[in-house]
N, C-alpha and C positions, 0 to 999 in steps of 0.2 A: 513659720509664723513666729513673730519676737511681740510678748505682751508686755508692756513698758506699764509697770507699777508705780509711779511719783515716789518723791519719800515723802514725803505728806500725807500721802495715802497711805502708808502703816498706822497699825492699831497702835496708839500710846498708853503707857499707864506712867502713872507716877504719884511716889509713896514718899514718907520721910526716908526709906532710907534704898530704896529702886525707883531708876529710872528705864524704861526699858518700851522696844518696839517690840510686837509680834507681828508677824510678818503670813501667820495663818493661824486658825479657829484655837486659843490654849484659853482653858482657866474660864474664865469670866469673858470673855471674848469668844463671841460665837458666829458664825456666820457660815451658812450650811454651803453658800457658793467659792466658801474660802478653806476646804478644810484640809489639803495635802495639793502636795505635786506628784502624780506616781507615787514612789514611795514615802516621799520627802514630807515629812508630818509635822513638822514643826521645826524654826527658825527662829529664835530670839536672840535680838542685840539688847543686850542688860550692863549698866552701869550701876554697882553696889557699891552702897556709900561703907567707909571707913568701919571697921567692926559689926558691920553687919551680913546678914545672908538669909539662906534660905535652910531652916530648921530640918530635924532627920523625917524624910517624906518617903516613900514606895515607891517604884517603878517594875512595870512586868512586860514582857515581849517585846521589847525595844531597843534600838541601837542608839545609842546616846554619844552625840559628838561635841564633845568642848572643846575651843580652840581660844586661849585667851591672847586680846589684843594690845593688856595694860594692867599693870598690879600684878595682882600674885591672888590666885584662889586654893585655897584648903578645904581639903576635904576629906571625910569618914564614911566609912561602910559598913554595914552589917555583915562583912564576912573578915571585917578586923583592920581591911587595908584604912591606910591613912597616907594624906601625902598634900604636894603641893603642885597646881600646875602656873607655871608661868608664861611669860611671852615670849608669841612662836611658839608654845609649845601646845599641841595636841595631846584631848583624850578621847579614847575609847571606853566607853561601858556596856558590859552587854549584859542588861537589865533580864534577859530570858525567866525563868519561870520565876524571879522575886528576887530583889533586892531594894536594904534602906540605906538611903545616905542621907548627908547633908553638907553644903555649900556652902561657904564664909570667904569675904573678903579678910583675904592673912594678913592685912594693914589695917592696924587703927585708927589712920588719918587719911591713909590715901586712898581714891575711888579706884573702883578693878573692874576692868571691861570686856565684857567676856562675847563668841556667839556661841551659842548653843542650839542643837540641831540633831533632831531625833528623824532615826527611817524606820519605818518598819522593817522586820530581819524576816530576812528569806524562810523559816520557817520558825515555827515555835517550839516551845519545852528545851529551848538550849539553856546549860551550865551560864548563872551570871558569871562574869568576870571581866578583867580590866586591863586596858592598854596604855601605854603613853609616851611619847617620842616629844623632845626639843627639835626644834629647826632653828637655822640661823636666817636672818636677813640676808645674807652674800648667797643660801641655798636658792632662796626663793627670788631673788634680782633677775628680774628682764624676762622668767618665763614663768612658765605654768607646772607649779611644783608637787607633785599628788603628797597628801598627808595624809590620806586616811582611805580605804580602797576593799571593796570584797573583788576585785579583777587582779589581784595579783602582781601590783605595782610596786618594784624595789624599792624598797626605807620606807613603805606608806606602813600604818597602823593597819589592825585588818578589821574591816565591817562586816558583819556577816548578810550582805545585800550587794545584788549587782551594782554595784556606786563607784564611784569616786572623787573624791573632794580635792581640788586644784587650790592653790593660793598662788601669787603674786604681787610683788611690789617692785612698781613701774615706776620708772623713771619719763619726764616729758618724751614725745616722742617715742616712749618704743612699743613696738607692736608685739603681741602674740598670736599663736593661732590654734585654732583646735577643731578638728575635726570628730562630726557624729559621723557614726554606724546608723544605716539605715532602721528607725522604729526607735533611734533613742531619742530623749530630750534630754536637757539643761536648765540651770538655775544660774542666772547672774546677780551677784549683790557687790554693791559698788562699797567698800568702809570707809573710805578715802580715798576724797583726789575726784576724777571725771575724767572719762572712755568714753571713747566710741564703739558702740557695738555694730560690728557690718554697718556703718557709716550713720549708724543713729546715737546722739548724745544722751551718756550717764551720766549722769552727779549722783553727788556721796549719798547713800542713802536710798538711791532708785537700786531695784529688781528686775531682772528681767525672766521669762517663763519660754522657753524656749522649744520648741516643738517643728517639728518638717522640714529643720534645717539641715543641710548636708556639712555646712562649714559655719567656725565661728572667727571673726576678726576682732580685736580690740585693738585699738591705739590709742593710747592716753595722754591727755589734752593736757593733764597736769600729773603733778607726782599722786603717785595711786598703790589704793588696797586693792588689791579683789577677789573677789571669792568666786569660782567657780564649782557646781556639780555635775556630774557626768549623770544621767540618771536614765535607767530600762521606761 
């Protein structure tokens, strides 16, 4: 079964200086029929306006996936780290029994686009700590590139959750393919561009929720982002 989410149908917020979707129950957005996928807890596509962010906040028990698509974000921690993550480039955090940070766009004029995607972690009271890998555009061209992964997938970052997070960027015309294991699901977010999912059309901005499927198809109809999760 493939649940085809609109992108209209994401939750919007927008602030002077966030613009951003969530894509399930965060913050001031609540909806009890919308609150995870499996693991997958949360989803936000966030555009931060120039010198702004997100102040030093908590996190606990969580695997926290940032993957920025534009700008440059910096960031601090309560255990000293400091740093920058750019585009293509993946983090990991593993928020486990407490950690603070906080999140700025590292540009004073230009906006930074980030997604961010929290799983719950296969167990609790784990050491926080933190991961972060650059990828190129030539890495991620024409197929399905894992970056972030508790299954043990060469150059991915590591989750501490049965997951895997895919990217890709398609060119017209090319297909991928991915095969589930019986009892897993999947998440598709389209960033850019529009796919076909097993012969159903995505545009920029649709999700899909993927469940009983044995196989996945995409072919894209135009030049394309996309996000894929592998998920228990």
């Amino acid at each position: 079964m493939i649940q085809k989410i609109a992108a209209q149908d994401r939750y919007r917020i927008e602030s002077d200086w966030l613009s951003a979707y969530w894509l399930f129950s965060f913050d001031r957005y609540y909806d009890p029929n919308n609150m995870a996928f499996g693991p997958l807890r949360v989803f936000n596509h966030d555009t931060i306006k120039g010198g702004a962010g997100f102040p030093t906040h908590p996190h606990r028990e969580m695997e926290i996936v940032t993957y920025v698509l534009q700008g440059a974000l910096a960031h601090k921690d309560s255990t000293g780290g400091v740093g920058f993550i750019r585009p293509g480039e993946v983090q990991r955090m593993t928020a486990g029994t407490g950690v603070a940070h906080s999140e700025f766009n590292a540009s004073e004029t230009e906006v930074a686009k980030l997604l961010q995607m929290w799983v719950l972690p296969e167990r609790v009271g784990l050491t926080p700590s933190y991961e972060q890998k650059q990828f190129t555009t030539e890495e991620r061209a024409g197929k399905l590139l894992p970056i972030a992964s508790g299954q043990d997938m060469p150059g991915a970052v590591k989750v501490h959750q049965d997951v895997t997070f895919y990217v890709s960027r398609l060119s017209t015309g090319d297909q991928v393919t991915h095969q589930l294991a019986e009892g897993r699901r999947a998440f598709l977010y389209v960033i850019e561009g529009a796919v076909n999912l097993n012969g159903e059309p995505f545009n920029i901005g649709d999700q899909a929720r993927i469940v009983g499927e044995s196989g996945i198809n995409l072919e894209a109809t135009a030049d394309s982002e996309i996000i894929l999760i592998d998920l228990p």
